[in-house]
N, C-alpha and C positions, 0 to 999 in steps of 0.2 A: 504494500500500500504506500504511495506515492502522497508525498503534503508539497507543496510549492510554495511561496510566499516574495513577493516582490517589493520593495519600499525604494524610491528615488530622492535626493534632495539637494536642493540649488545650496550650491558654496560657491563665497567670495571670493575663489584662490582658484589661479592657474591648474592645469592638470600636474604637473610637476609636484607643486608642494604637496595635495593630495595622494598623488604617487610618494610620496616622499614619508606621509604618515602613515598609510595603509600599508608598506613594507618595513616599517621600523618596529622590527617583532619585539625587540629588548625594550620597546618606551612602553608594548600597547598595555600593562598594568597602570601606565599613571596616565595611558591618555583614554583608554575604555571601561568605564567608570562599572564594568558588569564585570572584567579579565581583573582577577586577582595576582593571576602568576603566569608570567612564560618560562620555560624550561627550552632553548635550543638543543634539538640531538645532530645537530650537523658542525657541530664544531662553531657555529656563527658565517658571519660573512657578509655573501653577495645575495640580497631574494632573487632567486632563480628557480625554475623549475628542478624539484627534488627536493627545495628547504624541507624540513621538519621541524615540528617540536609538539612538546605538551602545552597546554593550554587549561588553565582553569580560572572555569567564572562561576558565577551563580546564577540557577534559573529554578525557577519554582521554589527558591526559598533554601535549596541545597547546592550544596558546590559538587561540581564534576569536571572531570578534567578529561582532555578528548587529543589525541594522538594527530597533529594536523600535517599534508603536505600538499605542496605548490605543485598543481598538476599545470597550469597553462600561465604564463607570463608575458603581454607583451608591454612594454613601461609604458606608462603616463596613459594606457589605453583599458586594458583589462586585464584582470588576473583571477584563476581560478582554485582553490581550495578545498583539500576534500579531507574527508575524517570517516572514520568506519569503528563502531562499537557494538561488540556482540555480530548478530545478523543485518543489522542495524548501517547505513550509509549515509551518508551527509555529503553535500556539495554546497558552494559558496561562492557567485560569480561577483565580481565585483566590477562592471565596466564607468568609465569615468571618459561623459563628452564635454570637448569646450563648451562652450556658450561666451555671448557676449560680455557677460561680467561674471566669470569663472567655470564654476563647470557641475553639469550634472553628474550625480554619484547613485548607480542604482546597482543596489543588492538584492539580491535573488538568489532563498535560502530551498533548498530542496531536500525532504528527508525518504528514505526509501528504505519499512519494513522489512523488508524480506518477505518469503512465504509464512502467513500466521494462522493456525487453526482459526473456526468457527467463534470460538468463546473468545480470543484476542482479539479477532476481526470486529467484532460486535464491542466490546472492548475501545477497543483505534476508536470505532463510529463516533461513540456517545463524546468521548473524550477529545474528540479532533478540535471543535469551534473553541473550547476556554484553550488548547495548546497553541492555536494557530493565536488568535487574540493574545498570548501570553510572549510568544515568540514575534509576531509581528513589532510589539512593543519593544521589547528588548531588540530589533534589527535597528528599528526611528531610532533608539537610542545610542545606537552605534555610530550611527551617520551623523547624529546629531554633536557626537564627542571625536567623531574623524572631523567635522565644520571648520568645530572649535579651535581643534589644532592646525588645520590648515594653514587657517582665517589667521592665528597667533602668528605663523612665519610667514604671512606676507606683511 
């Protein structure tokens, strides 16, 4: 069972500085106000496709931590993220268009069950509108603290 979710939002800041926050893995504790901790497992470096690391934030009131790597890169334009827990997959596009005064920034979170019995499946149903509402939130929140820092180094 497949969940999608998309949220866009206008910033004051070139694609550049934008690109410049959304790949600064060692700042996103103090600049994503949900991301407690990053753990690089690549030694650090250059974002490229292959980075990894652990990641832990809080959602639904618990902290979990999610195994992250850079499947698609291109700078200052889009880059893609994916995570896998349990049966359980996660993807995470982030493309970033000029505009005349900075640039749109749209994320588009996708999560993908796996095969689930009947009781799980009915399960997913009932529970999908409070997760999708609960996750949309925390996506606005994301963009809204990638803005901030942008908007701070231009």
């Amino acid at each position: 069972m497949e969940q999608r979710i998309a949220v866009t939002r206008s910033i004051a800041a070139p694609p550049g500085a934008v690109w410049a926050v959304l790949t600064d893995l060692d700042s996103a504790p103090d600049t994503l106000s949900g991301v407690t901790a990053v753990e690089r497992l690549d030694g650090g470096g250059e974002y490229r496709i292959g980075t990894r690391w652990r990641e832990t934030r809080v959602m639904f009131g618990k902290s979990a931590t999610e195994e992250m790597q850079v499947t698609e890169a291109v700078p200052e334009q889009r880059t893609v993220v994916t995570a896998q827990s349990g049966r359980a997959r996660y993807r995470t596009v982030f493309e970033l268009a000029p505009t005349s005064t900075g640039t749109d920034l749209t994320m588009e979170f996708s999560g993908d069950s796996g095969p689930l019995g009947a009781a799980a499946q009915l399960l997913m149903t009932l529970a999908a509108p409070l997760a999708k509402r609960a996750t949309t939130k925390a996506l606005r929140q994301d963009l809204d603290d990638i803005a901030a820092a942008a908007e701070r180094r231009e």
